[in-house]
N, C-alpha and C positions, 0 to 999 in steps of 0.2 A: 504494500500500500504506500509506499514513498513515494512512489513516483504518481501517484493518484493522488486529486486535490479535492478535500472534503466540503462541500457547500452545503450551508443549515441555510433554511430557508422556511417561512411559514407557506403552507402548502395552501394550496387553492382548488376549486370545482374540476380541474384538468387533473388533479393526482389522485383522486379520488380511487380509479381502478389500481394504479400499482399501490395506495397502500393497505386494500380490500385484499388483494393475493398479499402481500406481507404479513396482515394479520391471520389471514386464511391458511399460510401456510407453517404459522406458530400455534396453532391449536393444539398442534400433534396428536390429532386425528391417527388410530391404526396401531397407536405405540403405548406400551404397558402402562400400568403406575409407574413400576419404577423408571422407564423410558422418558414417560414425562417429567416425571420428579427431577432428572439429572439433566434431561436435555432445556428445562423451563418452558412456558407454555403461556399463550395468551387466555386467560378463561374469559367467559361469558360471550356474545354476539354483539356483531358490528355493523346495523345494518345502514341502510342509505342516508336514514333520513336521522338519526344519530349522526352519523359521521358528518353529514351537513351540518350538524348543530354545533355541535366541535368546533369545529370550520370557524364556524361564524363568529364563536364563544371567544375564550382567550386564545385558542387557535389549536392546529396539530402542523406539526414541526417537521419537515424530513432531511434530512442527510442525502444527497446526492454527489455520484462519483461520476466522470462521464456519461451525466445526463440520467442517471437509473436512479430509481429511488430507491438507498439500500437501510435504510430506517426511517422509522416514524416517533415521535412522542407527540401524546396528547396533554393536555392543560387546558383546564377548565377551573371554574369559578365553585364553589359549593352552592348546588343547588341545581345544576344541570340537568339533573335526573330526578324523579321522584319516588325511585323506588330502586332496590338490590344492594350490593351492598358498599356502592358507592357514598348512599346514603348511612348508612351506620357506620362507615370509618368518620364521617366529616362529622356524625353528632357524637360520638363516643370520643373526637377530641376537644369538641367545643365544652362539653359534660366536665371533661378533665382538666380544660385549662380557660377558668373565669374571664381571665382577662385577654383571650382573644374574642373574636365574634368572626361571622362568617366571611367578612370584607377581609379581612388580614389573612386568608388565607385562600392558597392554590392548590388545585388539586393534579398532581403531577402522574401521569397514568393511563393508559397501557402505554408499552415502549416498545417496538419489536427492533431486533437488528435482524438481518440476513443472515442465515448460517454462516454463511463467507469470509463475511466480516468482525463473526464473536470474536474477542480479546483480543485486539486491535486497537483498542482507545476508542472507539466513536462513540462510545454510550458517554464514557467521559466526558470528550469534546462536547458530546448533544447535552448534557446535563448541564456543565457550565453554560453556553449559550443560553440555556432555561434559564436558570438562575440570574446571570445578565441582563435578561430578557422582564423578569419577574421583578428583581429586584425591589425595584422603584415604588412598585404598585403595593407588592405585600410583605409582608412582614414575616410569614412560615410558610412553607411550604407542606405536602400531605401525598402520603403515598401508602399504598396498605398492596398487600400480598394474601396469597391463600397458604395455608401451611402444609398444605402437597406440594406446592410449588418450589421443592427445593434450591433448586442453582439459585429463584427470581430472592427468595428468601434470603440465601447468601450474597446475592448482589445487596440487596437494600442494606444488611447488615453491614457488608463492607463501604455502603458511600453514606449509610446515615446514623449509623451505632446502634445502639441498641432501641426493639419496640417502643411505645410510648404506653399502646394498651393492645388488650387484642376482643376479638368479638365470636359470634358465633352465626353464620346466616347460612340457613339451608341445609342445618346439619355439616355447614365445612365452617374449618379455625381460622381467622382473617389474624395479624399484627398488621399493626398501623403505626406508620414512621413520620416521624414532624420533624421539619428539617429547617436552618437558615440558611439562605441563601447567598448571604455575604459570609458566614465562615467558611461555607463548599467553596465557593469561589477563590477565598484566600487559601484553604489549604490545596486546591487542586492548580491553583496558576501556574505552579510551574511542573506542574504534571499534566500528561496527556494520554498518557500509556496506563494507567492503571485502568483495566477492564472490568 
C-alpha cells in the first residue's frame, strides 16, 4: 500500500452500491461462530433508505485507493434510529454519565475495511479523520460492539480502553465505548500503522 494514496472523503448518492457490497460482504454470511468471531463481522441490515439517512445525517465516510471504495464509517447523531440497539448503547450512556446529553455526543459505527486492506492502518487513518472531523461539534464520541464479535471487540478495546457499560438486546451482550476525540487524535498523530 505505499505506493497507493489513501482519500477519506464523505460519501454521496453515487457510493451508495460499493458500500452496500462492503457491508454485504462483512456479514460473513456461510462462516461459523467461530469464523465470525475471528474474522469480525458487520451485524444487523443496511438497507437503502437507512443508508440514505446516514448520508444525509452527520454522514458515512469512505476510504478510496484508485478510485475503489475500500472502507466505509458511518457517524451519526443519537437519535437516528428509533429502535435496536443502536438505541440502548446511546441511553445506557447518557443513564451513566449526567453530565452529557445527547448533542455532545456521536455515534461512531459500522466501519467495514476490505479484506485487502485489514492491518494496514486505514481504520486508523479513517478514525483520526473522524475525530478531526467530529471534533468541533462534540464532545465524546460512542461506539458499542456485540460480544461475539470478537477481532471488532478487540479493535474497540485496542483504540478506546476499556467498556464504559455493556447491555443486553435480543438475547446478544453489547459493551459500549465512549471515547475523546482530541486524546485519539493526540495519541495516534504520529501513528498511522497501528490497525
Amino acid at each position: 500500500m505505499k505506493n497507493e494514496e489513501l482519500i477519506i472523503i464523505r460519501s454521496d448518492e453515487n457510493d451508495k452500491q460499493e458500500i452496500s457490497d462492503l457491508l454485504k460482504g462483512a456479514v460473513g454470511d456461510g462462516l461459523t461462530t467461530e469464523q465470525r468471531a475471528k474474522n469480525g463481522f458487520v451485524q444487523g441490515a443496511m438497507d437503502d433508505e437507512l443508508l440514505t439517512k446516514f448520508q444525509q445525517g452527520l454522514g458515512v465516510y469512505i476510504v478510496k485507493v484508485n478510485d475503489k471504495t475500500i472502507a466505509a464509517a458511518f457517524t451519526s447523531k443519537i437519535g437516528i434510529t428509533a429502535k435496536g440497539p443502536i438505541v440502548q448503547a446511546a441511553q445506557s450512556i447518557l443513564n451513566k454519565f449526567k453530565d452529557l446529553t445527547s448533542d455532545d455526543i456521536f455515534q461512531y459505527g459500522p466501519v467495514v475495511v476490505s479484506p485487502d486492506y485489514k492491518g494496514k492502518g486505514v481504520l486508523t487513518q479513517m478514525l483520526l479523520f473522524l475525530c478531526a472531523t467530529m471534533d468541533k461539534e462534540f464532545k465524546k464520541g460512542m461506539a458499542f460492539v456485540e460480544e461475539a464479535n470478537q477481532l471488532s471487540l478487540d479493535i474497540h478495546h485496542h483504540y478506546f480502553g476499556q467498556e464504559e457499560t455493556t447491555f443486553i438486546y435480543n438475547e446478544r451482550k453489547y459493551y459500549v465505548f465512549l471515547f475523546d476525540p482530541q486524546y485519539l487524535l493526540q495519541k495516534y498523530k504520529k501513528t498511522s500503522s497501528a490497525d
